[in-house]
VOGU-3710 file (C-alpha; in Angstrom, 3 decimals, decimal comma):
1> xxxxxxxxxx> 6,376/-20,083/-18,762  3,813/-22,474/-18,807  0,487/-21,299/-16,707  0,556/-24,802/-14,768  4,338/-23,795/-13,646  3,811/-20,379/-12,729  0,791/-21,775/-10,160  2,923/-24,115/-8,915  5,182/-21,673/-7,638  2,793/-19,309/-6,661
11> xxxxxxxxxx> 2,502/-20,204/-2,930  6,771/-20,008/-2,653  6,115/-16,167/-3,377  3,008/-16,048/-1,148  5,223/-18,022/1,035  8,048/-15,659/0,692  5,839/-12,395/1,305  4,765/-13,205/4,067  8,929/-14,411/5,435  9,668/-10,735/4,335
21> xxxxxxxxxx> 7,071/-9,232/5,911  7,800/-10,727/9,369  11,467/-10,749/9,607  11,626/-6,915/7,560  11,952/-4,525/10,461  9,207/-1,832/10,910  10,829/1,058/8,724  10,365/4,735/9,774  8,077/5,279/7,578  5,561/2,554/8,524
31> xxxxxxxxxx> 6,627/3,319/12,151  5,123/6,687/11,795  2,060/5,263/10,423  1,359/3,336/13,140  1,983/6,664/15,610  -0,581/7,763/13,591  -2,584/3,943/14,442  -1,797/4,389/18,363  -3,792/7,901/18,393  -7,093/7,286/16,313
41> xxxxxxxxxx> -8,340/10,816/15,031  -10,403/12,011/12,231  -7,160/13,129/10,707  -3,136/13,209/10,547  -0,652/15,960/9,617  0,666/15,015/6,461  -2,162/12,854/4,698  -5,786/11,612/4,940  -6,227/9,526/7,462  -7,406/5,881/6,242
51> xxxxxxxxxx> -4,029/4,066/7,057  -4,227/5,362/10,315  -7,411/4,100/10,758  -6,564/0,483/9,500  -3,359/0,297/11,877  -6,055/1,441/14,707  -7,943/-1,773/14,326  -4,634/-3,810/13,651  -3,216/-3,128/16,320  -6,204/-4,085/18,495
61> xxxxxxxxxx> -5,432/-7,539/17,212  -1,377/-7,874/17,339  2,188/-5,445/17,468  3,597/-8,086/15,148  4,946/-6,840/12,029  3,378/-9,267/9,888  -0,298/-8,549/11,421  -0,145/-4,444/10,521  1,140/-5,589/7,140  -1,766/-7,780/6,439
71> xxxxxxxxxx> -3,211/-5,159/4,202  0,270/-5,062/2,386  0,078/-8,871/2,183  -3,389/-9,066/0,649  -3,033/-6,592/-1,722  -1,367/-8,063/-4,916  -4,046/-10,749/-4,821  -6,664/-8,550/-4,983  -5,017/-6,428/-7,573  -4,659/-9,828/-9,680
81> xxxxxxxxxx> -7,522/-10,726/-8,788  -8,959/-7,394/-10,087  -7,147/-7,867/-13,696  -8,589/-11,552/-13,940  -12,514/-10,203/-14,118  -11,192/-6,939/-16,553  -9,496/-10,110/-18,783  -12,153/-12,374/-18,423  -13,974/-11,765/-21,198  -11,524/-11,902/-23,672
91> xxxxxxxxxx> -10,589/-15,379/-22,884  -9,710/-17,480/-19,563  -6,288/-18,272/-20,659  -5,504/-14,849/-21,214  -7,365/-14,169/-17,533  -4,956/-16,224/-15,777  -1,937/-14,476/-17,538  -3,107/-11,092/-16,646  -3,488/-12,460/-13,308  0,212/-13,940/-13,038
101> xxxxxxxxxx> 1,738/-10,942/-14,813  0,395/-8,773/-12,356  1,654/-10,930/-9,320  4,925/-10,851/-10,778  5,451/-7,353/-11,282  8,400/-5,930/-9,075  6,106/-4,232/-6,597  3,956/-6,733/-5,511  6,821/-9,101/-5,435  9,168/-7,857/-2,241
111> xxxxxxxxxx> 6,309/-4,830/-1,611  5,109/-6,201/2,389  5,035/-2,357/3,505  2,088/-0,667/5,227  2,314/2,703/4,333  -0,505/5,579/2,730  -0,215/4,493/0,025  -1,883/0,615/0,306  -5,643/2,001/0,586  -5,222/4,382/-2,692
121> xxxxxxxxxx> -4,033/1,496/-4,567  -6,685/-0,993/-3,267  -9,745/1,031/-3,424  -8,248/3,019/-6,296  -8,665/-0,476/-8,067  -11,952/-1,506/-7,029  -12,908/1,725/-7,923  -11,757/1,146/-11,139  -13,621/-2,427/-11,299  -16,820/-0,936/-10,359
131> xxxxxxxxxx> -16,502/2,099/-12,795  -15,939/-0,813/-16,171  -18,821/-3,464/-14,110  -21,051/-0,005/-14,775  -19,909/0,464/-18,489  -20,700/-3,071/-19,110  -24,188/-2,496/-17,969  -24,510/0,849/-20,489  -27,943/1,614/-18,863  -29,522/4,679/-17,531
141> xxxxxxxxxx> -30,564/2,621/-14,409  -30,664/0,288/-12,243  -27,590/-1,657/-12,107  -25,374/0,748/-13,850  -26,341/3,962/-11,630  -25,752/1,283/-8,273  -22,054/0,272/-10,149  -21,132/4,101/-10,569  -22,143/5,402/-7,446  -19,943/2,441/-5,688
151> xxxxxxxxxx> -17,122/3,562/-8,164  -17,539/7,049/-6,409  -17,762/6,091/-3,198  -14,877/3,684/-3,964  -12,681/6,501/-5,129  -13,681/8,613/-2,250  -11,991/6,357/0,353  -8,952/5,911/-2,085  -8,829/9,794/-1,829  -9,055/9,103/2,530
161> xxxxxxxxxx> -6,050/7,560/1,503  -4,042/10,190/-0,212  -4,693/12,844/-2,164  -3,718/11,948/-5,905  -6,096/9,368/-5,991  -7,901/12,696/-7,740  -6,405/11,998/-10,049  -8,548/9,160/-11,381  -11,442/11,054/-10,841  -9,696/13,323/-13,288
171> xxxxxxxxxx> -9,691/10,374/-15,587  -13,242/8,827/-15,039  -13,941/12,639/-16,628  -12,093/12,896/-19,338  -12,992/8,948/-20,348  -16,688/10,020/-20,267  -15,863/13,355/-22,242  -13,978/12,068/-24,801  -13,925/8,280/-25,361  -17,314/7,018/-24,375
181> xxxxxxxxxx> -20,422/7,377/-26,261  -23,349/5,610/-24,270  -26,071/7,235/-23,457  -26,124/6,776/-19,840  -22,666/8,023/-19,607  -23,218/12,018/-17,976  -26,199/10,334/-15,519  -23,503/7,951/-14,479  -20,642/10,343/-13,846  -23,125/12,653/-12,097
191> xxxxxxxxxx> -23,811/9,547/-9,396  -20,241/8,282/-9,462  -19,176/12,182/-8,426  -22,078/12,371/-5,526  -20,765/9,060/-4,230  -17,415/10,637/-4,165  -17,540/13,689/-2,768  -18,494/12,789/0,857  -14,830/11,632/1,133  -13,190/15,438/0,041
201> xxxxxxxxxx> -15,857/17,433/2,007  -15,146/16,006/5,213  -11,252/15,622/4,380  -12,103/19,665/3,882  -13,980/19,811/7,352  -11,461/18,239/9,377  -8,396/20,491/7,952  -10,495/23,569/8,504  -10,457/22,411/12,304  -7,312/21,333/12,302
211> xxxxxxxxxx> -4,782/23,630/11,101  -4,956/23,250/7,316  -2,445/20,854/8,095  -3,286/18,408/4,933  -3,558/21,588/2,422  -0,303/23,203/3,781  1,869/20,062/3,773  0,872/18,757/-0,068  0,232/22,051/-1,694  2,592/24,479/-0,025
221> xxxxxxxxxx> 5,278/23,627/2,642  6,901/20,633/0,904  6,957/22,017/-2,952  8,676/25,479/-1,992  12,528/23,735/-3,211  10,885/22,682/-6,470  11,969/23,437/-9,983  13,183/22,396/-13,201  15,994/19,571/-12,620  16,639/16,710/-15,359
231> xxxxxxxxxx> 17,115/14,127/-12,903  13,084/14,198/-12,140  12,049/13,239/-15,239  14,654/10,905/-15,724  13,886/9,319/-12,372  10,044/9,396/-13,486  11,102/7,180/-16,830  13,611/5,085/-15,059  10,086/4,195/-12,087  8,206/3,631/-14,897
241> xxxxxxxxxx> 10,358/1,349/-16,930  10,937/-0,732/-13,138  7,663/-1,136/-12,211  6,199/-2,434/-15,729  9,206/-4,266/-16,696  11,161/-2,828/-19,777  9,971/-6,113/-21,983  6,247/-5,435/-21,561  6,500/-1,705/-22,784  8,960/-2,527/-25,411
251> xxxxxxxxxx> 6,046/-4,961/-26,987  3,255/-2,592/-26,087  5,447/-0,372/-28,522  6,018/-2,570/-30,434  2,910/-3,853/-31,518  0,896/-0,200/-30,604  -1,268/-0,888/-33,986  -2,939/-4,121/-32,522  -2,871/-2,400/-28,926  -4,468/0,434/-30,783
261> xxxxxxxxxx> -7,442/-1,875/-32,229  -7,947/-3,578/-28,720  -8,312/0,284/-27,519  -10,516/2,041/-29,861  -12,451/-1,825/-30,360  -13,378/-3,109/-26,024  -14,085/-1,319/-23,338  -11,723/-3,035/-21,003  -8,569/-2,190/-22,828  -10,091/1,505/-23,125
271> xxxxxxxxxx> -10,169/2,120/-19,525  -7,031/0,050/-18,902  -5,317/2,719/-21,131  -6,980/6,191/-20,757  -7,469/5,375/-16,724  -3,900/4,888/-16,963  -2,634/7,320/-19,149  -4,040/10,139/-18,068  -2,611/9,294/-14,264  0,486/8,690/-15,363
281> xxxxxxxxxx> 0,785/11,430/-18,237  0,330/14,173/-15,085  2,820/12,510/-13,474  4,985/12,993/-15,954  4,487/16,437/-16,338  4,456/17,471/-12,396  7,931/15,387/-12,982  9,273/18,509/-14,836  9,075/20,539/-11,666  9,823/17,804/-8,884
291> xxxxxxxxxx> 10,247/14,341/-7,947  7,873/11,906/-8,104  7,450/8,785/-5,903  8,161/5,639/-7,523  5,156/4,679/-4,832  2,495/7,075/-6,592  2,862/5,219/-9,686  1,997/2,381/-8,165  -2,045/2,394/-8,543  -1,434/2,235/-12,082
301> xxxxxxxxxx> 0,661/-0,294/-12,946  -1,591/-3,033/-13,311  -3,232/-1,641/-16,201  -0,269/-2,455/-18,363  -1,105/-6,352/-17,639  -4,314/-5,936/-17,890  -3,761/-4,100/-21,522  -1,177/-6,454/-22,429  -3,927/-9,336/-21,863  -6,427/-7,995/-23,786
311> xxxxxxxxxx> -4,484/-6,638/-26,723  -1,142/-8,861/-27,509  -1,177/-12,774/-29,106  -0,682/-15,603/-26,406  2,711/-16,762/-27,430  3,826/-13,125/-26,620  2,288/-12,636/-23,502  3,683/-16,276/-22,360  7,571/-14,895/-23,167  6,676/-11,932/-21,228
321> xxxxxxxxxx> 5,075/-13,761/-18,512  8,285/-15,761/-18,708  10,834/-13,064/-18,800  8,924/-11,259/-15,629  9,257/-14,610/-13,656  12,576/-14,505/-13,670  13,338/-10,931/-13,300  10,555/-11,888/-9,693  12,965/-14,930/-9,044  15,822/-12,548/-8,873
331> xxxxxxxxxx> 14,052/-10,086/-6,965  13,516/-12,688/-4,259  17,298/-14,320/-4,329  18,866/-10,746/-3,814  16,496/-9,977/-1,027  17,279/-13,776/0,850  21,348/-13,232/0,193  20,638/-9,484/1,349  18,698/-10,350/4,838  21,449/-13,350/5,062
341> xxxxxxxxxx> 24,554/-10,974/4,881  25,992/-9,754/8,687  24,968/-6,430/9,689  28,775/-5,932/9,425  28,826/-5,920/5,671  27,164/-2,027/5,606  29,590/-1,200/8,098  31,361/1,222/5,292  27,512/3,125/4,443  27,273/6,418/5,451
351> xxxxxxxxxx> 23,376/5,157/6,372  24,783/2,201/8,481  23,767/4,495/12,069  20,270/4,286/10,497  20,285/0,322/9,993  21,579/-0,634/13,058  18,693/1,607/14,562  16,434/-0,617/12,522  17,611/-3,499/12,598  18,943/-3,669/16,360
361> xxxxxxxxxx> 16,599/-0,947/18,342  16,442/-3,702/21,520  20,280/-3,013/22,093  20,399/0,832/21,447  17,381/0,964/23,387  19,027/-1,120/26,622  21,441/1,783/26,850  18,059/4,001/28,003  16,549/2,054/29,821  18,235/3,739/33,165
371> xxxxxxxxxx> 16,827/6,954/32,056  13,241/5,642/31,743  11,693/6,247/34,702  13,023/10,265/34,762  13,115/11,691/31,565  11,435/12,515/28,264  12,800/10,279/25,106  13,293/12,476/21,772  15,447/12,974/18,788  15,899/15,018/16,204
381> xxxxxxxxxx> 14,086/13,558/13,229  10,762/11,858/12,867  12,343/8,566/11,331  14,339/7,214/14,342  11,978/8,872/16,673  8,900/6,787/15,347  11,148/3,270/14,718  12,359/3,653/18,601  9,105/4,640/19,168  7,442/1,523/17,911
391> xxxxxxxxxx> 10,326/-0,551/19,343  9,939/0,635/22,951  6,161/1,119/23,020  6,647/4,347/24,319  6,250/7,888/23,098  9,676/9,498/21,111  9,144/13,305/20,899  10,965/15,185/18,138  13,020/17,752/19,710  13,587/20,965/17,395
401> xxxxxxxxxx> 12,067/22,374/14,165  12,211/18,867/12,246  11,558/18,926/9,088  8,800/19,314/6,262  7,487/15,861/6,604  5,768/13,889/9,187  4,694/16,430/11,400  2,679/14,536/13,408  4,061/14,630/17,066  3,315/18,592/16,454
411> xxxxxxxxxx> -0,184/17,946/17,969  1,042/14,675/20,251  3,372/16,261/22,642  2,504/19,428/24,589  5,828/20,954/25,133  4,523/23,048/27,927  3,621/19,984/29,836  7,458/18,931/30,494  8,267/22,857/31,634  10,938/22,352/34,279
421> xxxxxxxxxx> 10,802/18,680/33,589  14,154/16,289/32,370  14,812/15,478/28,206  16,932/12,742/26,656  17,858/13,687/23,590  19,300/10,823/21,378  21,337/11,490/18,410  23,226/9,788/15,913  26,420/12,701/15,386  28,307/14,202/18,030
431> xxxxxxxxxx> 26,004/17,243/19,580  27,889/20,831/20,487  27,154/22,157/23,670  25,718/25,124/22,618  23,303/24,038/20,684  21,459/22,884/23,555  22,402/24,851/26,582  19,661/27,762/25,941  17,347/25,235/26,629  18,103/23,952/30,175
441> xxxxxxxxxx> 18,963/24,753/33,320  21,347/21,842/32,864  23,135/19,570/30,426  24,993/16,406/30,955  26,640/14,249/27,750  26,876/10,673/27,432  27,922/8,405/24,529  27,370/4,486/23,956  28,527/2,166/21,311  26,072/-0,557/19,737
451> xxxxxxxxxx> 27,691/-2,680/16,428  30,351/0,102/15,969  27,945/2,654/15,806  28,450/5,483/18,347  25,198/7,210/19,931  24,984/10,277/21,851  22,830/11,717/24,358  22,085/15,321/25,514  20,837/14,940/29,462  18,624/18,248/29,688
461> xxxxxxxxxx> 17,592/18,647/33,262  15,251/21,833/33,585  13,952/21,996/30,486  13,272/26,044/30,067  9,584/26,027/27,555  9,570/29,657/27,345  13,171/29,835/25,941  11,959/26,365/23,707  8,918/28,919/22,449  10,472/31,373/21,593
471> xxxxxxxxxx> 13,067/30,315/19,617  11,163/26,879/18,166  7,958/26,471/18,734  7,858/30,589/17,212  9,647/29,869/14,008  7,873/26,453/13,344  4,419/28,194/13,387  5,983/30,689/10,580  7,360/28,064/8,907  4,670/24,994/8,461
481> xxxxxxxxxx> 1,766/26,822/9,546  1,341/30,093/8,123  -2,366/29,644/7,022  -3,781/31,288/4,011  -6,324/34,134/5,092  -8,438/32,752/2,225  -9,300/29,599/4,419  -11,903/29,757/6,548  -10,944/28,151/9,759  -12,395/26,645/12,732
491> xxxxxxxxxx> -9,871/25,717/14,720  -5,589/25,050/14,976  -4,593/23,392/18,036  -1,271/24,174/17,591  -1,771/27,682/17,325  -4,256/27,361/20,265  -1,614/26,008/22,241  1,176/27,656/21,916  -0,360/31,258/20,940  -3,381/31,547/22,208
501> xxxxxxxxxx> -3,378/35,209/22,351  -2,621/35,367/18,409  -5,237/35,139/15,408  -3,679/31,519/14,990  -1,635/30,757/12,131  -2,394/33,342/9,893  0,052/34,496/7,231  -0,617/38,293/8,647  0,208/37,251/12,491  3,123/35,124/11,817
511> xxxxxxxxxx> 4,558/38,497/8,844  3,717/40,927/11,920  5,815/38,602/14,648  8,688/37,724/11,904  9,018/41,290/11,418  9,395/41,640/14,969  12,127/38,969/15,588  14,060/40,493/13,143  14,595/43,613/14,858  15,719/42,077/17,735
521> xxxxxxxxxx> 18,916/41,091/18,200  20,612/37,726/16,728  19,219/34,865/18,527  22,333/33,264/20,865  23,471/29,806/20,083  21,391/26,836/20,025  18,388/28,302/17,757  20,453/28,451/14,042  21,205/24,889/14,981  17,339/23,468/15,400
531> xxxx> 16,495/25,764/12,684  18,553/24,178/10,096  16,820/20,924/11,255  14,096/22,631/8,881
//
């Protein structure tokens, strides 16, 4: 493809971005996120808080879907943008391809989702654009030092973001261990890791006031199911292959002795490759114990453009460039069929109760509307609760033990608060009785259909907190808060909360009360049923 084509279509895919991003329904996930937006703190339960803190101000500005995904929208230019000045010197021509190969890879074509992981890959690439801008200087002062220490501070508020942005600081090491040979090199990496490190020590801070929450969730709660499975790595290859485009490995492959050359011989290709093989190669291996993202790969990706630039003749990388415009064109025709299909067509998916709450949350949510005025609104997973949530502009608890992730409304809603007080609980399956009678003085059951979906609702009047903390609020402390006694603490609200007269969250309080609770006798009905919402 000719470089004069591809920027004549380039505002139909700006132009289609930002179409997606306003008629794409807020998912779950992003409706979370902005939970997290609509209660500004110096942290949130399951990651560093920097997405929260954008939503914060974007939603001083506009609820519209398209505003809170501005940072989504903006992103691919700045990444290409970013791959232009790491080209540049190697040629404008090959510049502007880097540029358009980047825009055109699969990500950043239908990718309009504000989620945790837009500031690592933004600052995770200007990061990465400071760290080369101080190479390129290669002195002991002045410039250089002023480049690496915004490279650290860069990475530090990628790391705000989430937590494997580490991982290029992992990378910025072993680059300046074993590849580079300036002199400046262990002066710069000294001011590059000051920079960062005011990020991590108050990411530290906050969790040691706040439950561990961060440490728990990443390092413990969610990685007690892994193990050895072949479909991880396989998934990790098959992300891999997706997000660069099989072509563009197959010719980095292919011609690895020239790619090789453009390595060992400039300094951009260098850090294109180490920074992104070393990211990418511990990916691989934590794939051999669990699955990876597809989205963690992400902050990476460009580097292949940007290597493929710098390293492979023009005629190659205009077949490529070619080749990925078309593979983007298809992208964007299956997504415009897609959003023009009825809602009808997924009738037959077993996730079609989950699209219609998506897609159509004004009509479920018409069916509650008589139960506003009188009653608490929850369900029984984070996802719908945070999409109806978002929809209604009011407050969705999650009612029960939940699960690993997105923890969040944990620290929002004070269960003791609605003692004695009424609870809608909305579900998407046919509830038993049982299940929910412990926890009321009264139930009532109602059903309602919206596009042949049936929704149910438990009508809790009474709602008994003492029975609720004993037989929830107990077990999720043992179960997603059991703090390590090796970590100092300052503070766990929860804890605080709900068991104020125990040494909160440690591992030895919550062994002592397990112990306890399983000498009593078998809970009655109601608690195996919120437990397995674990």
């Amino acid at each position: 493809m000719p470089m004069r084509r591809f920027w004549f279509w380039l505002p139909a895919l700006v132009v289609f971005r930002v179409w997606f991003s306003a008629v794409l329904p807020m998912t779950g996930d992003e409706a979370y996120f902005v939970f997290w937006g609509e209660h500004p703190a110096g942290g949130y339960y399951d990651h560093p808080p920097m997405v929260g803190w954008w939503l914060t101000g974007l939603l001083a500005i506009s609820r519209a879907e398209w505003v809170l995904r501005l940072p989504a929208l903006v992103l691919p230019l700045v990444l290409a943008g970013g791959g232009w000045w790491l080209v540049r010197p190697h040629g404008a021509e090959r510049a502007r391809m880097a540029a358009a190969l980047i825009l055109l890879q699969p990500v950043n074509v239908w990718n309009v989702l504000i989620t945790t992981d837009t500031p690592v890959i933004l600052f995770s690439m200007l990061s990465l654009l400071a760290y080369v801008a101080a190479w390129r200087s290669d002195r002991k002062t002045g410039p250089a030092l002023a480049r690496n220490a915004l490279a650290g501070a860069l990475l530090g508020l990628a790391f705000l973001g989430k937590y494997f942005a580490a991982l290029l600081g992992i990378a910025y090491l072993v680059h300046m261990l074993f590849i580079r040979r300036d002199a400046g090199r262990w002066l710069g990496f000294s001011v590059l890791l000051l920079a960062a490190l005011p990020a991590p020590i108050y990411n530290l801070w906050w969790n040691s006031g706040h439950c561990w929450v961060n440490i728990l969730f990443n390092f413990m709660n969610r990685n007690k199911a892994a193990g050895f499975s072949w479909n991880n790595p396989l998934l990790f290859i098959a992300s891999l292959l997706y997000l660069a485009t099989p072509w563009l490995l197959f010719e980095l492959w292919r011609r690895r002795r020239e790619v090789a050359a453009s390595v060992r011989d400039t300094r951009e290709a260098s850090a294109a490759w180490w920074l992104m093989l070393l990211p990418l190669g511990l990916f691989a291996l934590m794939s051999l114990g669990r699955s990876v993202g597809l989205h963690w790969l992400v902050s990476f990706i460009p580097l292949f453009a940007v290597l493929a630039a710098i390293a492979l003749p023009p005629p190659v990388l205009a077949r490529l460039l070619k080749w990925t415009a078309l593979f983007a064109a298809a992208q964007v025709l299956a997504i415009v069929l897609v959003a023009a299909l009825p809602l009808q067509t997924w009738k037959n998916s077993r996730l079609y109760d989950g699209i219609v709450l998506t897609v159509r949350p004004g009509e479920l949510l018409a069916h509650l509307q008589p139960y506003a005025d009188d009653y608490l609104f929850a369900m029984d997973g984070y996802s719908p609760a945070a999409t109806l949530a978002y929809n209604a502009q009011r407050p969705f608890a999650v009612f029960g033990a939940g699960s690993v992730h997105a923890r969040q409304d944990d620290l929002i809603t004070d269960w003791r608060a609605q003692n004695g007080r009424k609870v809608l609980i909305l579900l998407k399956s046919a509830p038993k009785a049982e299940d929910y009678a412990p926890f009321f003085d009264r139930l009532d059951f109602d059903e309602f259909e919206v596009q042949g979906v049936r929704y149910y609702l438990v009508l809790g009047q009474g709602f008994k907190y003492d029975t609720y903390h004993e037989r929830v609020l107990t077990r999720i402390r043992d179960r997603f808060y059991r703090i390590p006694a090796w970590l100092p603490q300052r503070g766990c609200e929860f804890c605080a909360r709900y068991f104020p007269d125990a040494k909160a969250g440690t591992q030895a309080g919550a062994s002592r009360d397990a112990a306890h609770r399983r000498s009593a006798q078998r809970p009655p009905p109601g608690l195996d049923y919120l437990a397995a919402k674990q």
